[in-house]
N, C-alpha and C positions, 0 to 999 in steps of 0.2 A: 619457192625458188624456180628461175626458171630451168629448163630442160634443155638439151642438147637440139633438139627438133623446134624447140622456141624460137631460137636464135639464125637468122640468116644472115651472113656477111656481104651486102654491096657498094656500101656504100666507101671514101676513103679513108676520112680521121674523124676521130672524137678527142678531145681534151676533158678529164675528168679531174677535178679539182675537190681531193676531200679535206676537209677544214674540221675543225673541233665542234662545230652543233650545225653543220649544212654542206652537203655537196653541190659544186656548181656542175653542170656540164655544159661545154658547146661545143652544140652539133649545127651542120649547117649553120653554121655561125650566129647561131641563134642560144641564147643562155635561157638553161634551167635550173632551178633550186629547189633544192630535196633537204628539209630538214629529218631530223633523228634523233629526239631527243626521245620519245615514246617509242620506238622501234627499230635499231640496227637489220631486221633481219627484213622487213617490211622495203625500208628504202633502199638494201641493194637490191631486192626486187623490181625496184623502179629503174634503177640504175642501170640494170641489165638488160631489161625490155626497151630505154632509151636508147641505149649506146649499142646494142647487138646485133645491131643491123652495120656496124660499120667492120670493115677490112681490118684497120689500123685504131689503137689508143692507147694514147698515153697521159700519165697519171700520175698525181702531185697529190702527196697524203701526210698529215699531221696526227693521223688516227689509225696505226695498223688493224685494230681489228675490226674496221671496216673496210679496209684497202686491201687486207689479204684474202678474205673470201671472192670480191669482187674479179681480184685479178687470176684469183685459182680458178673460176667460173668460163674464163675467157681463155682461159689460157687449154681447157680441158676442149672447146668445142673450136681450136685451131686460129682460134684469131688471136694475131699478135695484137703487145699490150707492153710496154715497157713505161718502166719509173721514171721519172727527170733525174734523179737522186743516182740514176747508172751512167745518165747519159751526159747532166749537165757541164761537170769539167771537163769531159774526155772530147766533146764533139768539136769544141773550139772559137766558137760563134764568141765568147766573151774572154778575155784573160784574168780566169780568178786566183793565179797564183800566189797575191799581195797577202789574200785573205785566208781568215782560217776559221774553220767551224760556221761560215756562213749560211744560213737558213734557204734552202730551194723558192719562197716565197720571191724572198729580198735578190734570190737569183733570177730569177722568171719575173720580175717585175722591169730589172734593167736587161733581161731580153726582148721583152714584148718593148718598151721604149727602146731599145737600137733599132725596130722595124722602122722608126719614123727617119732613120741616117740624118738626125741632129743633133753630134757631138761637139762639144762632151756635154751631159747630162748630170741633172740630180731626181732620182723619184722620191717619191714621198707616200708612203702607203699606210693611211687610218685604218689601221684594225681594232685588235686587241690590243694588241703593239701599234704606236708608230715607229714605223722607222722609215730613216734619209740614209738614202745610199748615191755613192758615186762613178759616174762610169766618164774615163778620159775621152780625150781626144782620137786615141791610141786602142780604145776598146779594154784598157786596162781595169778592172774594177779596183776603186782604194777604198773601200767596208763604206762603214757609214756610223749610224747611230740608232737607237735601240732607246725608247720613255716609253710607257705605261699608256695608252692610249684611255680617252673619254672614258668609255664604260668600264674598264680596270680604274681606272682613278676614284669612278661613282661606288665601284663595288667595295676597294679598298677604304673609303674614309666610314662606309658603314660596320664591314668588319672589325675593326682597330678602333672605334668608338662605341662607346654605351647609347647614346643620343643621338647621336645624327642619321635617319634615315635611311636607306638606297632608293634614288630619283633614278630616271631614266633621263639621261640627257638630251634637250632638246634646243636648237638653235635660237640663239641671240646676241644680241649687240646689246645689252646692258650691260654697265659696268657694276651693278650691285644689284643686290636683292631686299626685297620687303621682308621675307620671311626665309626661315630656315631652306627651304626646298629651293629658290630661285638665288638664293644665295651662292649655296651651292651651285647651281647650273651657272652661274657666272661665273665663279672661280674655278669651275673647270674648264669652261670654254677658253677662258682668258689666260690662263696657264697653257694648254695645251697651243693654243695661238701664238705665245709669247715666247715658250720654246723654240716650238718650228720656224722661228722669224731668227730670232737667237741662231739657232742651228744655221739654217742658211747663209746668213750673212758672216760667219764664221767659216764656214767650210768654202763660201765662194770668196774670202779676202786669201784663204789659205791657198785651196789648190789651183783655183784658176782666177788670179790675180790680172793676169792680161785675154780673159776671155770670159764670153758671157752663155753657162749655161743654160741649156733646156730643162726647165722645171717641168715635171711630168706627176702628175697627183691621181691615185687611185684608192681603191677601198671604200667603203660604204658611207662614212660621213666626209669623202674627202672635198664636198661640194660646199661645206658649211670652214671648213679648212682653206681652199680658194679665196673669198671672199673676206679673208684677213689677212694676205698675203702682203709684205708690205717688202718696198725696198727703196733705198737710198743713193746720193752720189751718183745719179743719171741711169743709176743700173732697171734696164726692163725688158728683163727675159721675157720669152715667151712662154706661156703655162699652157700647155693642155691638159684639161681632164679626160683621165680613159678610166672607167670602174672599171672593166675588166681585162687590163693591162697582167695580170699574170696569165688569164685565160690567152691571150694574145701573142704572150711567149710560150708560151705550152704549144699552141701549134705552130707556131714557128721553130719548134726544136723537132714539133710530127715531119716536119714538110722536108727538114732535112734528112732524118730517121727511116721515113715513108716518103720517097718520093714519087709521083706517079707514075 
């Protein structure tokens, strides 16, 4: 671990995103990834030596016991360091009133998407979950939706059957398969596609019937998710892809937090 004397504070924010098998950081707006599947004690190591040069960080965690060593680290050699989870309703930037028990991901994702001020919004973020969330006109968030994302889908039809495999899925535009394995990787691409299209065009006939969301798509397969995007009735939003759209709300909640 490191030491008190390790650590010099000059710099002014770090965003630290810990997730279930990988930490992201960005610093100097430049992103790193620290997996941890062989070692918790190793990658805050990393962590520390990254990020301990900075003044300000703030931090978005699915994993407390990798989250609480880190911030007890920082917090002992005087650099401030606070959660999204203290700060995200109280500071005001979005209104989550509507919502309840909403996840800081699916928060930080339609914060980083208000930086681009093109309301109202819908994101869409490929993880382990997908999930569509919505933010108004008005900056109000009304929830969203919550499926089983790709690799849950691949892991689940292996667990709950005797036979079928676990594939890693990998991008295509087949509609069917030769064999067991590609079979599979079509009818998950094709489902999860067929949802998110379902999804959309439901939630944009519902909430913004006289107006044409910004669809904003993040998360690691969300490039193979784009590329099936489909819509109707004259409707064509504009899509941008940002993969690290929550990293991007994370320092937009620092800059308010830490200002310089």
């Amino acid at each position: 671990m490191e030491t008190q004397s390790d650590i010099v504070s000059s710099k002014h924010i770090a965003a630290i995103d810990v997730g279930n098998s990988r930490i992201k950081i960005l610093a100097d707006w430049k992103k790193i990834v620290i997996g941890y599947k062989d070692s918790h004690s190793k990658a805050i190591t990393q962590v520390v030596k990254i990020a301990g040069g900075y003044k300000n960080i703030i931090i978005s965690s699915v994993n407390e016991s990798i989250s609480k060593p880190i911030i007890s680290i920082f917090r002992e050699v005087g650099i401030n360091i606070v959660s999204t989870n203290e700060i995200l309703d109280e500071i005001g930037i979005i209104d989550f009133s509507k919502v309840q028990g909403m996840g800081s991901d699916r928060k930080l994702g339609l914060v980083g998407a208000l930086q681009k001020d093109m309301l109202p919004l819908i994101t869409i973020d490929c993880g382990t979950a997908i999930t569509v969330n919505l933010l108004d006109s008005k900056k109000v968030c009304l929830g969203g939706v919550i499926i089983p994302g790709l690799y849950t889908q691949a892991r689940a039809l292996n667990y709950y059957t005797e036979k079928l495999p676990e594939i890693k899925p990998h991008p295509t535009f087949q509609s069917s398969g030769l064999n067991t394995e590609d079979a599979i990787n079509a009818g998950l691409f094709q489902s999860v596609a067929g949802a998110v299209n379902y999804i959309l065009k439901n939630m944009i006939r519902e909430h913004f019937p006289t107006e044409i969301p910004t669809i904003f798509l993040t998360g690691g397969y969300s490039d193979c998710i784009k590329s099936r995007l489909e819509f109707s009735d004259g409707l064509n939003p504009e899509i941008i892809h940002d993969k690290e759209l929550i990293l991007h709300g994370m320092m937009a909640l620092g800059e308010r937090v830490f200002p310089q």
